[in-house]
Structures are given as structure tokens and as C-alpha cells.
N, CA, C and O atoms as CSV, one atom per row, in Angstrom:
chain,resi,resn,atom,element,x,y,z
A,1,UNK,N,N,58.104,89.567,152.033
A,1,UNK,CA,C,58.025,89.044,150.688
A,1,UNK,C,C,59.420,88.865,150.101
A,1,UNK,O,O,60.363,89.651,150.021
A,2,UNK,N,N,59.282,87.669,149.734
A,2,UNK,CA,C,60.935,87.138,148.923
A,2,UNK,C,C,60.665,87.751,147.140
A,2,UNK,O,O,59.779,88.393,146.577
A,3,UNK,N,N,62.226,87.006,146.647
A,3,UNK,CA,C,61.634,87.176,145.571
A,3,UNK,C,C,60.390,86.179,144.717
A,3,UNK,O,O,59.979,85.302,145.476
A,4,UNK,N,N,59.759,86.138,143.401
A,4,UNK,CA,C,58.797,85.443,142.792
A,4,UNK,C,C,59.331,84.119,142.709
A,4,UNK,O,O,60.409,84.000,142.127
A,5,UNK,N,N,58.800,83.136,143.166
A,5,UNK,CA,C,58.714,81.622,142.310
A,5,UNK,C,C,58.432,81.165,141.384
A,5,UNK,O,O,57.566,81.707,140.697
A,6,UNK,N,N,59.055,79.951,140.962
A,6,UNK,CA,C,58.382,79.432,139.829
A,6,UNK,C,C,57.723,78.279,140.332
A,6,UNK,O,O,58.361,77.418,140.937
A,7,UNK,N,N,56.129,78.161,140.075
A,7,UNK,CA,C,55.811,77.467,139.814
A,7,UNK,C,C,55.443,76.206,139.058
A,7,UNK,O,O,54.681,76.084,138.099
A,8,UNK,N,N,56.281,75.132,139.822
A,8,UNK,CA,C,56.512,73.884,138.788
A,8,UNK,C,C,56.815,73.035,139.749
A,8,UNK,O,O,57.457,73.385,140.739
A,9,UNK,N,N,56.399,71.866,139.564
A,9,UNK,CA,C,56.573,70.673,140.250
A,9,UNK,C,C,57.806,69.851,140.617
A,9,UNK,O,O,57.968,68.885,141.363
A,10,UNK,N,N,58.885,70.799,139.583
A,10,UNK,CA,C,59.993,70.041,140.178
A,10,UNK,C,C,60.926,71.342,140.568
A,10,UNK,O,O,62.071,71.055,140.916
A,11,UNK,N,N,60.619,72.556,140.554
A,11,UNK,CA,C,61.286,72.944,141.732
A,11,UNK,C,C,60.956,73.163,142.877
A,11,UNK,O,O,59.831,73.218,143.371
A,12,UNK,N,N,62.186,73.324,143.430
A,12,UNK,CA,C,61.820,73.721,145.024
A,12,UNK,C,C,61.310,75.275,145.630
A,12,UNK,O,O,61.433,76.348,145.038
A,13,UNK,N,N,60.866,75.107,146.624
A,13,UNK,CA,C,60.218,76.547,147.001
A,13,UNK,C,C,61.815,77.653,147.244
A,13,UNK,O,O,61.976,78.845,146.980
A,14,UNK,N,N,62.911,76.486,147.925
A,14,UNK,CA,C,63.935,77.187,147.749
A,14,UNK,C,C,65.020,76.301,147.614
A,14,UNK,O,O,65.609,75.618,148.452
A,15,UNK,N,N,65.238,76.499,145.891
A,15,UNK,CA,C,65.967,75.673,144.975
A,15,UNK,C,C,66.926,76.095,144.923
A,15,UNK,O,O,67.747,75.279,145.342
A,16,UNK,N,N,67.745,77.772,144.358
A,16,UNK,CA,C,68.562,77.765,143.711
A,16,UNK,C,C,68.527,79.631,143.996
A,16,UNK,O,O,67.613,80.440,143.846
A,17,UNK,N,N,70.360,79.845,144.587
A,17,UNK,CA,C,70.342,81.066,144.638
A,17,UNK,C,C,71.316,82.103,143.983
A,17,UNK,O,O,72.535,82.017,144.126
A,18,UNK,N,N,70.726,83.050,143.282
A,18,UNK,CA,C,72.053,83.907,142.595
A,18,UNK,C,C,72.234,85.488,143.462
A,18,UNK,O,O,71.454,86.325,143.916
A,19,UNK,N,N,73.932,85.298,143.369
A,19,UNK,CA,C,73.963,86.428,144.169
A,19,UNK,C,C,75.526,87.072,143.284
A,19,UNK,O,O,76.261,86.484,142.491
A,20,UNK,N,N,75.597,88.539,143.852
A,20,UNK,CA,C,76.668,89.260,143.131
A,20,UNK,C,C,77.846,88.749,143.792
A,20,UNK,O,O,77.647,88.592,144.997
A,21,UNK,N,N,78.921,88.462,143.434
A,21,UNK,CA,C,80.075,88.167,144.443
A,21,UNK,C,C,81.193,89.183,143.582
A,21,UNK,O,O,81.520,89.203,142.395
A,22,UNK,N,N,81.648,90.087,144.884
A,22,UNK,CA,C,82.252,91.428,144.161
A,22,UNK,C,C,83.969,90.848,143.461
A,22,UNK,O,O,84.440,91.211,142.383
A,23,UNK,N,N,84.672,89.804,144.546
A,23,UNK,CA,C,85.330,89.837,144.181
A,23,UNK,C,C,85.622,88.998,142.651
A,23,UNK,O,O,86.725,89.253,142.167
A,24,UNK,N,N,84.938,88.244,142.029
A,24,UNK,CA,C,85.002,87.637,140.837
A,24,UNK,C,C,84.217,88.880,139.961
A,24,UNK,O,O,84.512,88.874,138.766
A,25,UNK,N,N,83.320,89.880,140.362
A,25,UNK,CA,C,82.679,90.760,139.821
A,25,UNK,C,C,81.456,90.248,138.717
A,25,UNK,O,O,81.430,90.656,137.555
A,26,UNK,N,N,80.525,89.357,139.243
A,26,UNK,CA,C,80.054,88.727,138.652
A,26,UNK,C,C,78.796,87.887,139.228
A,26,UNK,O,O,79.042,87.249,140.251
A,27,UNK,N,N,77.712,87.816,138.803
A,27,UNK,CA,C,76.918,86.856,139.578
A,27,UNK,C,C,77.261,85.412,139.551
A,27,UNK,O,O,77.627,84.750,138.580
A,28,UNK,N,N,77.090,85.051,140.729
A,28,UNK,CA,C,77.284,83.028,141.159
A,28,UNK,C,C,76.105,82.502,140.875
A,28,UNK,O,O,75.153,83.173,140.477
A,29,UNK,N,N,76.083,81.159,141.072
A,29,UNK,CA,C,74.623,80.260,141.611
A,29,UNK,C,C,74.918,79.432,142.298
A,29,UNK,O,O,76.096,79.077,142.245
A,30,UNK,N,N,74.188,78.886,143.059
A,30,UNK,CA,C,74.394,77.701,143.694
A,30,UNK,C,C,73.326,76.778,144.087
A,30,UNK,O,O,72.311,77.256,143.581
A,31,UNK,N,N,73.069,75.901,144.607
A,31,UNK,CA,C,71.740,74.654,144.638
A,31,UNK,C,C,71.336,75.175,146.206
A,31,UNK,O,O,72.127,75.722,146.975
A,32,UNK,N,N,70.321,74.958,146.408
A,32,UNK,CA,C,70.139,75.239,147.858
A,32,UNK,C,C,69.610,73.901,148.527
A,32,UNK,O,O,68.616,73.990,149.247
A,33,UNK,N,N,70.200,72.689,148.338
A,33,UNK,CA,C,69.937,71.556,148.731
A,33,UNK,C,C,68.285,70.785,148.240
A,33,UNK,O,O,67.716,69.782,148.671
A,34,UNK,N,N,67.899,71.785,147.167
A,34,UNK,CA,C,66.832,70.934,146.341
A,34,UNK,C,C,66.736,69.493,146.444
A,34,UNK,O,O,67.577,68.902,147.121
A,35,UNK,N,N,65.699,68.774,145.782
A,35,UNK,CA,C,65.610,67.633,145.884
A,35,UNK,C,C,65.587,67.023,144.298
A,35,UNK,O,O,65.538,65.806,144.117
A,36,UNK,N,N,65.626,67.931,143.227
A,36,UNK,CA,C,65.822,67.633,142.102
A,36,UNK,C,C,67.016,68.381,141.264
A,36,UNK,O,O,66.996,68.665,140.067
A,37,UNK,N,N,67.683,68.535,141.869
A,37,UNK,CA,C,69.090,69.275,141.602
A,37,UNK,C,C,69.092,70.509,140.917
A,37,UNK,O,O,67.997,71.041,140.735
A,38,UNK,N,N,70.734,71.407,140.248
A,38,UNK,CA,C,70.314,72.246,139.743
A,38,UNK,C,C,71.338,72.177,138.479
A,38,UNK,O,O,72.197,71.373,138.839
A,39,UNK,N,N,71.555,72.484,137.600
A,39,UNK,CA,C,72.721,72.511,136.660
A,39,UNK,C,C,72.915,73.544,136.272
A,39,UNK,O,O,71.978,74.343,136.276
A,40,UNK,N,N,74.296,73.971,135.748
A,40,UNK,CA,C,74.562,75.317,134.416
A,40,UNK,C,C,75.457,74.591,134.007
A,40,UNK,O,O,76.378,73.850,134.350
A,41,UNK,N,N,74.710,75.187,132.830
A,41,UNK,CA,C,75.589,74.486,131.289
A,41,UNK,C,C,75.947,73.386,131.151
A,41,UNK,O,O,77.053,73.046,130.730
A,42,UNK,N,N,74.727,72.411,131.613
A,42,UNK,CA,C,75.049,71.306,131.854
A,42,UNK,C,C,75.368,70.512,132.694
A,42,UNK,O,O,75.089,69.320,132.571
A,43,UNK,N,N,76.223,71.145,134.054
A,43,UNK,CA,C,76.997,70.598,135.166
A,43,UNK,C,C,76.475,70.521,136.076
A,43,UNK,O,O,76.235,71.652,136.499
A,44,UNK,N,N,75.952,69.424,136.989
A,44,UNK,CA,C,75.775,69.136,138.084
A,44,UNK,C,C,75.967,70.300,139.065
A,44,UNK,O,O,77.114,70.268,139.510
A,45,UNK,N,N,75.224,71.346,139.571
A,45,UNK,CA,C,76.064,72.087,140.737
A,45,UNK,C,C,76.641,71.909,141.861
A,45,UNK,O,O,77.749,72.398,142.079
A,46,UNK,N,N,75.826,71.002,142.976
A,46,UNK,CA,C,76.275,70.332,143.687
A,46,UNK,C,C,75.773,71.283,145.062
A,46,UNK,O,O,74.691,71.659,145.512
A,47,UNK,N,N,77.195,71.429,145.434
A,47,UNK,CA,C,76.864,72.116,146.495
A,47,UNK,C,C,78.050,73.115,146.393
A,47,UNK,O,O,78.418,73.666,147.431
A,48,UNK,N,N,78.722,73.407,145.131
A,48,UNK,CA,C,79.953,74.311,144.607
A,48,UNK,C,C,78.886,75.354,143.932
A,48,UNK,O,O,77.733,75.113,143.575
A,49,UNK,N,N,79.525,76.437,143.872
A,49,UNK,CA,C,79.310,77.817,142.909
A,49,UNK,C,C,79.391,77.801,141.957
A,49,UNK,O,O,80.526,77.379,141.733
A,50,UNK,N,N,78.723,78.071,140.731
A,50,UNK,CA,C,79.122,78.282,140.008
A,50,UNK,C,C,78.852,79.991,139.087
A,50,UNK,O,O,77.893,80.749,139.231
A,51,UNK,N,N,79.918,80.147,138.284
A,51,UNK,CA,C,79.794,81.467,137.396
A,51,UNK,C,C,78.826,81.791,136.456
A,51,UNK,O,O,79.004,81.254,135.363
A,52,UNK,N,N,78.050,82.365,136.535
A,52,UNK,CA,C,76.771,82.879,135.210
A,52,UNK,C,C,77.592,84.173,134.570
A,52,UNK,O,O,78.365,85.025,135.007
A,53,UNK,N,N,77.075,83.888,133.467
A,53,UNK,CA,C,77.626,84.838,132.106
A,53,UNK,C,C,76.902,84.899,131.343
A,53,UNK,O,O,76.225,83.877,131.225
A,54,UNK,N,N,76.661,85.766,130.622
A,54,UNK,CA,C,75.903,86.101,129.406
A,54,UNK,C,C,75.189,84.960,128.196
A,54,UNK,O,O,75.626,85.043,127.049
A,55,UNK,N,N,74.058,83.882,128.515
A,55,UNK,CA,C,73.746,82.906,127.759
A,55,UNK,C,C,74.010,81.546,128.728
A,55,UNK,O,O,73.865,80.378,128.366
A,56,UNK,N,N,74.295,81.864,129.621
A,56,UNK,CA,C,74.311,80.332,130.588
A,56,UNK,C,C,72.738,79.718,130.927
A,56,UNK,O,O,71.932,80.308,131.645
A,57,UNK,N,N,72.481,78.379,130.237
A,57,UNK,CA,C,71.652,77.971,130.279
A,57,UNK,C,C,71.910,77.498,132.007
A,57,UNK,O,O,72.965,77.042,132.448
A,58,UNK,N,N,70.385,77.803,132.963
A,58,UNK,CA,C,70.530,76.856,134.297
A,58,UNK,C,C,69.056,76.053,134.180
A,58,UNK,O,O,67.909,76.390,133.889
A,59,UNK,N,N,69.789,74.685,134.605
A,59,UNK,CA,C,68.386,73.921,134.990
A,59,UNK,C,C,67.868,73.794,135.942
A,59,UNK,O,O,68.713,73.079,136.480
A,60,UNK,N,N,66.841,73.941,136.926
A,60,UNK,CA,C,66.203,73.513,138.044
A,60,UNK,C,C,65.130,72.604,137.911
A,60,UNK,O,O,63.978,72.970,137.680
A,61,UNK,N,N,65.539,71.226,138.075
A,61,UNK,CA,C,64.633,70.335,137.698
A,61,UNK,C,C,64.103,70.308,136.714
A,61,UNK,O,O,64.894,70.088,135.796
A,62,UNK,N,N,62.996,70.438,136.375
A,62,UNK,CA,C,62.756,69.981,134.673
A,62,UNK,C,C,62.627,71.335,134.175
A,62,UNK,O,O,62.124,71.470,133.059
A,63,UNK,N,N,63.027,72.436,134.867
A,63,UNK,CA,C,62.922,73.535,133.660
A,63,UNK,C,C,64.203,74.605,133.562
A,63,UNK,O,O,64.868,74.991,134.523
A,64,UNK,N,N,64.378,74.977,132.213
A,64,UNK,CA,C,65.610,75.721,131.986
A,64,UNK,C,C,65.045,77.146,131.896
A,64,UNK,O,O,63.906,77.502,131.595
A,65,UNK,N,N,66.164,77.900,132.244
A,65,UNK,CA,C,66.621,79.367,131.992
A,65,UNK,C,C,67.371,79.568,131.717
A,65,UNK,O,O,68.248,78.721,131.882
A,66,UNK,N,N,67.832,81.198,130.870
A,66,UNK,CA,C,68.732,81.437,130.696
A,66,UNK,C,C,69.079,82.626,131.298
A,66,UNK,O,O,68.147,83.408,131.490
A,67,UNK,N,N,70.546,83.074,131.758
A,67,UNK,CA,C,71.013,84.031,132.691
A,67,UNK,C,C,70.926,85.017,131.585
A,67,UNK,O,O,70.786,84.525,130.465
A,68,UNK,N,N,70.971,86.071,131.657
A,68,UNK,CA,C,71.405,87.617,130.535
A,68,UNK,C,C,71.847,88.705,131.229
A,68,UNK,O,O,71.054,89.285,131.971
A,69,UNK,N,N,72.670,88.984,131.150
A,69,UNK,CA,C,73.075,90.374,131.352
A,69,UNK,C,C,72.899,91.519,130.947
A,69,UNK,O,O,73.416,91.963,129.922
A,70,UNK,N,N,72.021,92.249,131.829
A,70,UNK,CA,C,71.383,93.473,130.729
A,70,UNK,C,C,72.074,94.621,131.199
A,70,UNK,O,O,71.890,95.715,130.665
């Protein structure tokens, strides 16, 4: 068992992955070659990393989240 999905039509079963990366000390994201892309804060991810912080909106296809740091 992975972690939970979201169910929704425009993401992918495996869209989009966050992981700790020690040396920036901080969680990343990145696209996992989806077919409806992924964004934070707006930006295209691509196939680059990007930094989550406290209030970073991410999109995966038509639906948003927001990252939090608890």
C-alpha cells in the first residue's frame, strides 16, 4: 500500500511527488510525468523541483492544494 489518492479525473494515479531533501532542509515537489501537468505557485513544474513552504498553493490538474507545515 502506497500513499492515498486523489480521486479526480485529472490527476494521475502517479502525478506528483513530495519528498524531504536534507540538504535544502525542506520538502521538494516534482511532476512525475503526468499528463495534465503540475504547478506551485503558479509555475509550470516541468520536470525541475521545486521548494514548498508554508502556504504554497500546488496544482495537479484541475485541483489545488495547499502545502502547511505543521
Amino acid at each position: 500500500d502506497g500513499p492515498p489518492g486523489l480521486a479526480h479525473g485529472t490527476v494521475s494515479r502517479r502525478h506528483f511527488e513530495v519528498r524531504w531533501d536534507a540538504l535544502l532542509r525542506c520538502h521538494v515537489g516534482r511532476d512525475l510525468g503526468s499528463h495534465n501537468g503540475s504547478r506551485v505557485d503558479g509555475r509550470d513544474v516541468g520536470r525541475t523541483t521545486a521548494m514548498l513552504r508554508d502556504g504554497t498553493v500546488i496544482q495537479l490538474g484541475d485541483v489545488s492544494l495547499v502545502y502547511e507545515e505543521i
